[in-house]
N, C-alpha and C positions, 0 to 999 in steps of 0.2 A: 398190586405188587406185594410180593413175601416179605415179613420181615426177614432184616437179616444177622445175621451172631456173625461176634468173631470168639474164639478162645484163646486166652493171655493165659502165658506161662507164671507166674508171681518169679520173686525172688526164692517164696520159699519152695519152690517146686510143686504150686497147686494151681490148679489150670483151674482160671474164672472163665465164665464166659459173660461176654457181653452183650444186646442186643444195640446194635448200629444205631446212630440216629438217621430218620429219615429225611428226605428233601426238604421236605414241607417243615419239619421239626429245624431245620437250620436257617431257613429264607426265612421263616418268623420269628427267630434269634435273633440274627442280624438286625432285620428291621426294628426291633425291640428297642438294639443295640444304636442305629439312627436317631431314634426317640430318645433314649436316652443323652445320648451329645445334644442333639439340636435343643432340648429343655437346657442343658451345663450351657451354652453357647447364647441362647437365648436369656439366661442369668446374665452372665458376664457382659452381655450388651446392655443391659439393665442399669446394672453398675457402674460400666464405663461411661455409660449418658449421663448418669447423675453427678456421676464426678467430673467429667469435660463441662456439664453445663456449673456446675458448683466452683470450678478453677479457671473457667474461661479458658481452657486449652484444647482445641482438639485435635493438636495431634498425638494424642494417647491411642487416636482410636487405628493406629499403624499399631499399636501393641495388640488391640482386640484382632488385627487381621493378621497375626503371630499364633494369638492363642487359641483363634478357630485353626489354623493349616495343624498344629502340634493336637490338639483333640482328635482332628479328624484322622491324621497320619496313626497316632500312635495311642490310641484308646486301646486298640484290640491287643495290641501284645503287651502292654503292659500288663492291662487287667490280666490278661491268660499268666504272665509272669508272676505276678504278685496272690494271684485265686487260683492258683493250682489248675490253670485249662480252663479258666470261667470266663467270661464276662458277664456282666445283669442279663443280656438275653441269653445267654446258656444257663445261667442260673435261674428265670421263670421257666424254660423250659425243661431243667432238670437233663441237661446234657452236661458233658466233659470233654476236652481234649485229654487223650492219653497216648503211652504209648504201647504200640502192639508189640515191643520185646518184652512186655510186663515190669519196663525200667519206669522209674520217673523219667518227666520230660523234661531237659536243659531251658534256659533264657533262647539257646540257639536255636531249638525246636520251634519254640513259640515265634520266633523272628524269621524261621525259614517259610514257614508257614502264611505269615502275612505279607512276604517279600512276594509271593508268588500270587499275591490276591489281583496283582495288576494285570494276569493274565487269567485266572481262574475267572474272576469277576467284571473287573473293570474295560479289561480290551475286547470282551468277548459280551459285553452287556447279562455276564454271569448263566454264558450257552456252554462254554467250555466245563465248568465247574458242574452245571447240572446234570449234562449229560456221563461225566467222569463217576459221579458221586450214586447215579442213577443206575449207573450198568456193572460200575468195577466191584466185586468182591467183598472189599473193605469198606465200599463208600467215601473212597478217597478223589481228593481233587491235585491236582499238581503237588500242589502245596503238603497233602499231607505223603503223598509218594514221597515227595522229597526228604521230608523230614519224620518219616517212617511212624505219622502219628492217624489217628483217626480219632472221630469224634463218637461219643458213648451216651446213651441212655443210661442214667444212674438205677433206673427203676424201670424194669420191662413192662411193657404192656400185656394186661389179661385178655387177651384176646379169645381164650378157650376159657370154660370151666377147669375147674379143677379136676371134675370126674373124666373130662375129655382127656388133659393130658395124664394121669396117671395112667389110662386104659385100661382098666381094671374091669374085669366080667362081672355079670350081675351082682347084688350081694343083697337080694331081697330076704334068701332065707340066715343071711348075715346076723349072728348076736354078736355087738359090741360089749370088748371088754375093758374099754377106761373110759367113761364118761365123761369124765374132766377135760378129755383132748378137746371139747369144744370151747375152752376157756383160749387156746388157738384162734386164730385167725387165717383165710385162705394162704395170704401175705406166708405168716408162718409154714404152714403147712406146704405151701411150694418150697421153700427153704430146704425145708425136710427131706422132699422128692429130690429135689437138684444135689444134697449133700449126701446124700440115699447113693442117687445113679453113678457119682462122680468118682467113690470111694467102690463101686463095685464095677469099674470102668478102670480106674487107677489106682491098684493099688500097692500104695504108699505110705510112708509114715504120718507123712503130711494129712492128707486125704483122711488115714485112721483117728490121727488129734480132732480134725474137724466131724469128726462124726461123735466121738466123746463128747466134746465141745455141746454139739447143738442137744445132745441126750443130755448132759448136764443143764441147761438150760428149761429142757419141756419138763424135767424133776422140777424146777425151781419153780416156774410160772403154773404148774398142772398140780404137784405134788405124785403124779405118777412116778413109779420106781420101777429101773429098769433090773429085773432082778433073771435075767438070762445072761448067758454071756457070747448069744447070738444075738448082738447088737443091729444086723440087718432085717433079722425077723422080726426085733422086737419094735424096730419103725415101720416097718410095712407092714404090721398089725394097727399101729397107730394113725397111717395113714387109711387103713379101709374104716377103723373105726371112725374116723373125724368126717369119713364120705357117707356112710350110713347114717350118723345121729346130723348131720347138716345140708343134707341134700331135701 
């Protein structure tokens, strides 16, 4: 299966794209997210034995069968409420809930979301939500249709070379003119492409800052100077140069 992108419009009028997180990227979230309770749940009975056997009372532990139903119910929208889209398993696996208007997402989002888990997940033994998340577009399950959110890889996968996605033609009889571009990283250097294509796809004021932006930056980290005032030749110079001195 492809990965899949969505593009978010920002506030400021600059289209991010994001690559979707996959199936398998969210059922071992979740499950993370399991572990994580059943370890909190597994404390707290810890505690409650010590202290029932320590006070001769046990019926404290009607409190412990309170504190598992409230963990288990309400672990996931909170965290997502108070971590911005996170829980621990979205955060080992470097996912996000967002929202695809490019707004922040409300308390209501994160709650419409997990209201719908009883049928995404739980009545459907999590067939409904696989197959939704697996075929739709967005990667959306009930829950996030409803509350118009989808879940994001913070950090795409390299799945190509670098020299694959630039596509660039040979460049064997290529002489590199900044050396220092390999003080860059591919990390970097895809930056470069994606803020490259975006600004020559859309363009905007926005789109034009972020291209200053990242030239002022490869100045700072490289000490190269961009001394044209065709700021798109003078990254696509930069980019065949970092593919010749590091391939």
């Amino acid at each position: 299966m492809g990965i899949k992108k969505i593009g978010i419009d920002t506030t400021q009028n600059v289209k991010i794209q994001y690559e979707l997180a996959q199936l398998k990227d969210r059922v071992l979230a979740y499950i993370l997210d399991i572990l994580v309770m059943s370890v909190g749940i597994g404390v707290i009975a810890l505690l409650i034995s010590i202290f029932s056997v320590a006070t001769m009372s046990f019926n404290i532990w009607y409190l412990y069968q309170i504190l598992v139903s409230l963990i288990f119910i309400f672990y996931t929208p909170v965290m997502e409420i108070f971590s911005g889209g996170r829980t621990i398993g979205k955060m080992a696996l470097n996912t996000q809930v967002i929202k695809v208007t490019g707004k922040k997402p409300k308390a209501i989002d994160y709650i419409s979301r997990w209201a719908f888990r009883c049928i995404d997940i739980y009545a459907s033994a999590g067939a409904i939500g696989s197959i939704l998340i697996s075929t739709g577009d967005k990667a959306q399950r009930i829950g996030g249709m409803v509350s118009n959110t989808a879940v994001v890889r913070l950090e795409p996968r390299m799945n190509l070379t670098l020299n694959q996605l630039l596509s660039i033609e040979t460049l064997d009889k290529y002489q590199p003119q900044n050396l220092k571009i390999t003080l860059l990283s591919d990390k970097d250097m895809l930056l470069v492409k994606n803020v490259l294509e975006r600004n020559i796809k859309y363009r905007n004021e926005a789109h034009l800052n972020a291209l200053n932006q990242i030239i002022q930056v490869i100045e700072e980290k490289t000490g190269i100077e961009c001394k044209t005032d065709n700021k798109i030749a003078f990254l696509k110079t930069l980019l065949k140069d970092y593919i010749v001195l590091t391939r």
